[in-house]
C-alpha positions, 0 to 999 in steps of 0.5 A: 500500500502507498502512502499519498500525502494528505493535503492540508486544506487551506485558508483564504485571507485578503493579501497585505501590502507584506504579501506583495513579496510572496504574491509577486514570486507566487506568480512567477512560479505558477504561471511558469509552472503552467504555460513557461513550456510555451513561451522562449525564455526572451518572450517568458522573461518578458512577461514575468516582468509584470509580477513585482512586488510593486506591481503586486504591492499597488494593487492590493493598496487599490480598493478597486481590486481584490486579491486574496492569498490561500495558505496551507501549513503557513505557505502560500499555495495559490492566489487570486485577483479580482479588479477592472476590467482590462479585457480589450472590449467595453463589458457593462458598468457594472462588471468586473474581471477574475484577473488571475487565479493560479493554485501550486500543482501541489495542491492540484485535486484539492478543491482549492481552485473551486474555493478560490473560484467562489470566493472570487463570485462571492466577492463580485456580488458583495461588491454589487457586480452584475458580470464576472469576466475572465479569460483562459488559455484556448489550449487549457481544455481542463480550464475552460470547463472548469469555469463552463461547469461553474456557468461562465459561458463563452463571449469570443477570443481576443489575443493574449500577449507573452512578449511578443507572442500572441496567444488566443485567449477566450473570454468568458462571463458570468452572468451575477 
């Protein structure tokens, strides 16, 4: 009989100005950890750039967005951002967008996605928000019926930029 490790359930909690640091290196691993395979180094390089503590830092101080950091044993296992719109189309007044939502492989099958994914909803509608929108690879079949399970539906693709390569994304709503 082999032992599978049993994972810790985590606990979510709105990120601190003190995240940044953790959040910014969280994002760099996650994302490079899914898709860094797709991407040259110059082009992957390129679009790290935006995961600074800084970056990280203004938002999180910007009550316009949400961000939230799950934890398991005292370690951060996935994240979340909520904010504007920045989709390259005009959504209602009243929509905001599940920016990024990226969990550790490690925590892969936990559940942990789905918390996140509803803690982002939950926080939408507290907000007053009548649509959720999002976008995902094309290529990530495994996400796009995740958030379809979940009641997004698809609105149409728009051209998502790692460097200088050009990547088709679909964006997708949830109506609130």
């Amino acid at each position: 009989m082999t032992d599978t490790p049993t994972l810790r359930p985590a606990t979510l909690r709105p990120a601190t100005l003190h995240d940044a640091p953790v959040i910014a290196a969280l994002a760099r691993q996650t994302f490079t950890d899914t898709f860094g395979h797709l991407y040259s180094p110059d082009n992957l390089a390129a679009f790290l750039t935006i995961h600074t503590p800084e970056n990280w830092a203004a938002e999180i101080a910007d009550p316009r967005f949400a961000v939230t950091l799950a934890e398991a044993d005292g370690e951060p296992v996935a994240y979340m951002k909520l904010g504007p719109p920045s989709l390259p189309f005009t959504p209602p007044s009243d929509a905001i967008e599940l920016r990024q939502i990226y969990v550790v492989a490690s925590q892969h099958g936990s559940g942990l996605a789905r918390t996140m994914l509803d803690h982002a909803i939950a926080e939408a509608r507290r907000r007053g928000c009548g649509a959720l929108y999002l976008s995902v690879f094309t290529d990530n079949p495994r996400a796009r019926r995740f958030y379809a399970r979940h009641g997004f539906v698809e609105v149409g693709p728009y051209a998502f930029m790692v460097g200088d390569q050009a990547d088709e994304d679909i964006v997708m709503r949830l109506d609130l």
